[in-house]
C-alpha positions as CSV (number, residue, x, y, z in Angstrom):
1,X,-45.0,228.0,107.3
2,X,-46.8,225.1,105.8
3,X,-46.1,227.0,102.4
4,X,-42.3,226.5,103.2
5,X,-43.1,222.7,104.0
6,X,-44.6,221.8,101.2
7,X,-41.5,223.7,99.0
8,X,-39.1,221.4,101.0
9,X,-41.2,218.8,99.8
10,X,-41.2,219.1,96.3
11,X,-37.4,220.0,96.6
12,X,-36.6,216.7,98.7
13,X,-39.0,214.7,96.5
14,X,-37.3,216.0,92.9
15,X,-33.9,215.4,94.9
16,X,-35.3,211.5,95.7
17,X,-36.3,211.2,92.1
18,X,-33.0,212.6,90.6
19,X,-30.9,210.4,92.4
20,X,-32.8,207.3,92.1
21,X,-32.4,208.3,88.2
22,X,-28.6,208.9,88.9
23,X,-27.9,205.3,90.6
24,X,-30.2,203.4,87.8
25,X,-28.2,205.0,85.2
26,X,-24.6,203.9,86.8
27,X,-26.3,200.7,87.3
28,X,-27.3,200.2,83.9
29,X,-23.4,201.1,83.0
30,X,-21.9,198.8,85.0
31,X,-21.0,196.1,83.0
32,X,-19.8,193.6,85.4
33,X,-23.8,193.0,85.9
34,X,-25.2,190.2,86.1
35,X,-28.7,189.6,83.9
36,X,-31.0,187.9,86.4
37,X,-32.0,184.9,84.3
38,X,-28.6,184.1,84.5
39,X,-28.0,184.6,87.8
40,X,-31.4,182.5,88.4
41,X,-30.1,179.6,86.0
42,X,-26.3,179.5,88.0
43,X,-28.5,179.4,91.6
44,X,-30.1,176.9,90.3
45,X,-27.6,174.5,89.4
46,X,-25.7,175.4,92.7
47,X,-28.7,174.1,94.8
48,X,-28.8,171.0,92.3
49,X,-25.7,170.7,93.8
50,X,-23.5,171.4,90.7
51,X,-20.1,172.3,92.5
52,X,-18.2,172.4,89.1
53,X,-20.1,175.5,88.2
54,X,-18.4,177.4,91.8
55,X,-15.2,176.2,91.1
56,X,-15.4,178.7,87.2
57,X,-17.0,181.5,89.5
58,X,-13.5,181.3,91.9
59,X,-11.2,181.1,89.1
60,X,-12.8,184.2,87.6
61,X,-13.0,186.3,91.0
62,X,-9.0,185.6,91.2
63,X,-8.0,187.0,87.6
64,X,-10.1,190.2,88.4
């Protein structure tokens, strides 16, 4: 029995690993991302409090 536990192991662990692979890949292909140094920089300036910079983001969200 423990022989049978440790194959489910393996097989859930190689399932974890392949699908963690899977959703980096569609990730990475998306290309609506974001890089985060960007993302950082426009945060930034929103906390500055740098409305202008909201009122591009909502005219983008409406054309898409």
């Amino acid at each position: 029995m423990a022989e049978t536990a440790r194959k489910l192991d393996v097989n859930e662990a190689e399932a974890k690993t392949k699908a963690l692979a899977a959703a980096v890949s569609a990730a990475r292909a998306d290309q609506r991302g974001v890089p985060h140094a960007k993302m950082r920089d426009w945060l930034l300036k929103v906390a500055s409090g740098d409305v202008s910079i909201l009122r591009v983001w909502h005219g983008a969200q409406e054309r898409s």
